[in-house]
N, C-alpha and C positions, 0 to 999 in steps of 0.2 A: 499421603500427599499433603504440602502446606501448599497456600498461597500467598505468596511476600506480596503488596501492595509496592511501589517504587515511591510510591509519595511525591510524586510527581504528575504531571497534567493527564497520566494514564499511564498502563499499562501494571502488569504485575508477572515477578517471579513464581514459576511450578519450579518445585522442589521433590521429590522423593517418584520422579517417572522416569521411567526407560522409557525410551521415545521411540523404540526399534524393537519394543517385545510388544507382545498382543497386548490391548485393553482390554477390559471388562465395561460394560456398559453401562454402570454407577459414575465409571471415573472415564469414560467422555463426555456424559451429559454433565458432571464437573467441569472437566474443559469448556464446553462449550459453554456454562452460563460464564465462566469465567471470563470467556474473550467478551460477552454481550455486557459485563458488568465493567470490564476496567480496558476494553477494547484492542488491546494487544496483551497475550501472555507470551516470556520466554522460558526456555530451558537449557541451563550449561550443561558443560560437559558430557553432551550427547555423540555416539557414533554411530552412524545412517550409512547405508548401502542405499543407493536408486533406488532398491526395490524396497525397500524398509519405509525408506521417505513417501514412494509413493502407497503404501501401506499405512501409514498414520493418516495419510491425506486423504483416502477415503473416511476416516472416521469424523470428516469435517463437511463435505460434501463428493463432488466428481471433478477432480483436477484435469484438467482439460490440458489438450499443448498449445505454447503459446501463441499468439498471434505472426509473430515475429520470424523470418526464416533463420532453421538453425544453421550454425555454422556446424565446419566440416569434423571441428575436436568433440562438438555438446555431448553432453551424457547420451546414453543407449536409449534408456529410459525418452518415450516422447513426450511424456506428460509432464519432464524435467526441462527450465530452462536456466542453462548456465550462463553468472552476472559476473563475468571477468576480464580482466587486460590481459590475462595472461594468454603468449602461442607458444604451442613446443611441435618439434618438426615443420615450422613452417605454418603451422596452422592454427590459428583462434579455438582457446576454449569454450570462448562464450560471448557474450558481447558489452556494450554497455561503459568500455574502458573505464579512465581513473580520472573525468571531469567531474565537477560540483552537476546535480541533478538538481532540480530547483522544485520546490513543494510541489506534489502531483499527488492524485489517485488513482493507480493502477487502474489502465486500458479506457479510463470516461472518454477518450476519442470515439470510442466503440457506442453501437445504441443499445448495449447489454453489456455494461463493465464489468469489472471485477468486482467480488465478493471478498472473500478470504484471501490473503495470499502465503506461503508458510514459506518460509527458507531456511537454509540449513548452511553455516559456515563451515568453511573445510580451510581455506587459509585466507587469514588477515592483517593488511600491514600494521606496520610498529607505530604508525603515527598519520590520522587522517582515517579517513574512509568512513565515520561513523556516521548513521541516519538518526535523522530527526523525528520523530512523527507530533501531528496536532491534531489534537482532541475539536473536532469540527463540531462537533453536540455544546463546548463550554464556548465556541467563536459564536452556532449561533445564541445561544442564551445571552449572551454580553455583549448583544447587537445593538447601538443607539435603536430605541424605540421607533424612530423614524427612517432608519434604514431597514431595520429588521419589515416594517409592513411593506415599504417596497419591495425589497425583496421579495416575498411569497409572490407575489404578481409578476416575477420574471424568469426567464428562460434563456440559457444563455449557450453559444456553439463550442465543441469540445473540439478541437485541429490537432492532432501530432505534427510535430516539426517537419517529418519527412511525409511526403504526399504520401510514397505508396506503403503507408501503414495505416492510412485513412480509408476509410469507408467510400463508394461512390456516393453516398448520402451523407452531409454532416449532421453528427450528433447535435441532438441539442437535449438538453436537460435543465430541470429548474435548478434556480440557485440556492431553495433553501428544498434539502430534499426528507422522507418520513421514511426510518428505517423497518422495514418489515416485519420486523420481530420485535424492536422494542417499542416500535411506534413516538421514538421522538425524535425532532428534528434537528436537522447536521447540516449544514453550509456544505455547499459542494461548487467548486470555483476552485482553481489554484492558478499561481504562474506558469507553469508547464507547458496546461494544456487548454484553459479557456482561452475564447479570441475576441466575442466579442456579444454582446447580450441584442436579444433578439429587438425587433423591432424600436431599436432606438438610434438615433443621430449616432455616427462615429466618436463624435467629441463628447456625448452625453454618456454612450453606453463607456468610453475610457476613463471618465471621470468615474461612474456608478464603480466600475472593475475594481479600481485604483483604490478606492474605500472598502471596500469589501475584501481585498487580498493584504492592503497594509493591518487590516484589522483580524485575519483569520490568522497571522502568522506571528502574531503578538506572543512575546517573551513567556506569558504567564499559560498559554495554550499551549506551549512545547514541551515535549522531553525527548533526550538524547540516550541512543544506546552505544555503547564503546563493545561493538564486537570481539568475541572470544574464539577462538577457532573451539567445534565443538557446538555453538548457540544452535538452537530453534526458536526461532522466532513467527509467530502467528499474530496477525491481524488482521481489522475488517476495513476493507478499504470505503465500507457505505458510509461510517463514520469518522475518517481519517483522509489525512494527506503525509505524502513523507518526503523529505530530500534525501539526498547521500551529498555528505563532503566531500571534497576532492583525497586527492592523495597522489605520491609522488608514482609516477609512472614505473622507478625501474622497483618499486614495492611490488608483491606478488597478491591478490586478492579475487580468492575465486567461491562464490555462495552459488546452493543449489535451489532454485526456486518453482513450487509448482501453485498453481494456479487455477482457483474456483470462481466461476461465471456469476451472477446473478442477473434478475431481473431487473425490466427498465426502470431507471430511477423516478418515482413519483411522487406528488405533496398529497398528503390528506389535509384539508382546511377542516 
């Protein structure tokens, strides 16, 4: 097994895994400091069946099905959620079409987000559709001093765009959060899905947002991945946010995505 670092704001290439044959238990506690040290690891030239995908994904935690109703083409597999524009017969693969997604962390609408998410590309257009992800541990480390202390002191509401993917309770979680395992702290706020920080004035809590999201999504927090058909791709969404590009609609672009829960986002002071 190597690990290629990307030399970039995170993440790092696995090299020498089949990702659809059993592990040995040296080389997923590999994996997994791996994803805690450089927070997304990928893998090329992978071939995954449902059942393989949801096989590797237990050796990360318990991929759960997504929150989301499937549609009528999705994978067999429930624990799989397919992220595509494409229909054949009449009916949607998956969902999520071929618009720009704007920096997010999978499910913070929820009062138990996502953890891990892992996906696995099976077809990708010639041009567009790549995600972003930022490294939210180096947004908060290179917080003005005087924002960063605000920050710990606030709490802010997580809304999906569409109601009924909301909870009857709004999420709220703080905006600088302590990730569980490594115990340092990750800014948690994106465009997506924060609306508006608790207990403060409209115009105060949109000015506080404003600064805190022009500042988490800074050039030098980013890196880009130009998907491969074949990728596996693993990240932690306690520590990250991500976008997707657009791309041209009659492009075909179908990833298979399964999905690890965690617990409620907390700060240790």
């Amino acid at each position: 097994m190597e690990i290629i670092p990307t030399e970039g704001a995170l993440g790092a290439e696995i090299r020498g895994v089949d990702v659809a044959a059993p592990l040995e238990p040296k080389q997923v506690a590999i994996l997994r400091g791996a994803i805690l040290e450089y927070l997304l690891i990928f893998f090329r030239d992978q071939r995954l069946t449902d059942e393989a995908q949801v096989r590797f994904s237990r050796y990360f935690g318990h991929p759960e099905p997504h929150v989301r109703q499937r549609s009528e083409g999705d994978s067999s597999a429930r624990e799989i959620f397919v992220v595509s524009n494409v229909s054949e017969n009449g009916k949607p693969l998956g969902a999520l079409g071929h618009g720009e997604l704007t920096f997010h962390s999978d499910l913070s609408y929820l009062p138990r987000p996502g953890s891990l998410s892992i996906v696995y590309a099976v077809e990708v257009p010639l041009d567009g559709g790549d995600t972003q992800w930022a490294n939210a541990y180096a947004a908060y480390d290179a917080l003005p001093p005087d924002l960063r202390e605000r920050a710990l002191e606030l709490k802010a509401v997580h809304r999906h765009g569409e109601d009924a993917q909301n909870p009857d309770v709004p999420a709220s979680h703080p905006i600088v959060r302590t990730h569980p395992e490594t115990k340092r702290r990750a800014t948690y706020v994106s465009p997506q899905f924060t609306r508006h920080i608790e207990g403060l004035p409209r115009e105060e809590s949109d000015a506080v947002l404003e600064s805190l999201l022009r500042h988490v999504t800074r050039p030098e927090f980013v890196w880009t991945h130009k998907w491969r058909p074949g990728d596996v791709v693993i990240w932690d969404n306690r520590c990250t946010m991500h976008r997707r590009e657009p791309f041209l609609p009659s492009e075909r672009r179908i990833l298979k995505r399964t999905q690890m829960f965690g617990d409620a986002p907390f700060l240790e002071l």
